[in-house]
C-alpha positions in Angstrom: 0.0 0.0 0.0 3.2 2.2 1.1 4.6 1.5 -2.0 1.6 2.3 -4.0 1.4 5.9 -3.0 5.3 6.6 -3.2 5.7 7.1 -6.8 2.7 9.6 -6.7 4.4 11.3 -3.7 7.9 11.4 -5.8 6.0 13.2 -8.6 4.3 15.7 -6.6 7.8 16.5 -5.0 9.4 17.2 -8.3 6.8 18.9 -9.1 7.6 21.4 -6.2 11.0 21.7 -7.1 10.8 21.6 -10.7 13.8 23.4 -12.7 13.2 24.2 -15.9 15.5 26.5 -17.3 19.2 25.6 -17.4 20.7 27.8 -15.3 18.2 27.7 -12.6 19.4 23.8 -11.9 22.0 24.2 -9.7 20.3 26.8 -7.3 17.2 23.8 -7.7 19.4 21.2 -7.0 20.5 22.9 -3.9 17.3 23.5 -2.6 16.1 19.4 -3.5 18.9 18.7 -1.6 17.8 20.7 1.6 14.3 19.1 1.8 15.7 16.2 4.1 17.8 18.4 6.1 14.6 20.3 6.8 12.4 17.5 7.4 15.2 15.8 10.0 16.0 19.3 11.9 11.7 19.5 12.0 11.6 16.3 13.8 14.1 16.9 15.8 12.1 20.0 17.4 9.2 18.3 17.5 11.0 15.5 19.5 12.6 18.2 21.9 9.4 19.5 22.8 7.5 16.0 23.5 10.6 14.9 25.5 10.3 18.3 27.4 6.5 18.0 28.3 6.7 14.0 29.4 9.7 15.2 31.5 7.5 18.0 33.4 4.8 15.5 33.6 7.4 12.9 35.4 8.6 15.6 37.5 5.0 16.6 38.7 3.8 13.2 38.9 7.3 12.1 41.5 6.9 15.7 43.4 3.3 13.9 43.8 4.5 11.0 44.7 7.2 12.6 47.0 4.6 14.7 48.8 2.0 11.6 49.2 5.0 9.4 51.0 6.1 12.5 53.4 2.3 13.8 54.3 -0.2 10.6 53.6 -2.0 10.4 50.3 -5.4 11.6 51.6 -4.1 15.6 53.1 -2.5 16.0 49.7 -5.3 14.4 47.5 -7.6 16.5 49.4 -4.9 19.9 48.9 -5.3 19.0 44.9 -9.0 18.9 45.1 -9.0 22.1 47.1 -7.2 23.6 43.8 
């Protein structure tokens, strides 16, 4: 099925970075060439911020944790409920 749809998305790429003129290819060839770059350094981001919000969510959850073993689970369930 993957393998179906890859030639159609091949064509609609050259599409978008069609050269037609000859001098215009190496300036196109360039800018083909950046597409992966792009799409790795945009994953990248997007992994830095999910690895940023499950590590505040970890640090709340063991602050939680932390604060249930110290006071008792009910004062500080009843502190969260109170918020």
């Amino acid at each position: 099925m993957v393998k179906d749809q890859l030639p159609a998305f091949s064509s609609s790429l050259s599409s978008i970075v069609h050269c037609p003129a000859a001098w215009q290819r190496e300036s196109c060839n360039s800018s083909s060439q950046a597409i992966p770059v792009i799409g790795a350094v945009g994953g990248a981001l997007i992994n830095s911020y999910f690895i940023d919000h499950y590590q505040d969510l970890a640090r709340a959850h063991f602050t939680i944790r932390r604060l249930e073993r110290t006071h008792g689970e009910q004062p500080i369930r009843e502190a969260y409920r109170r918020l």
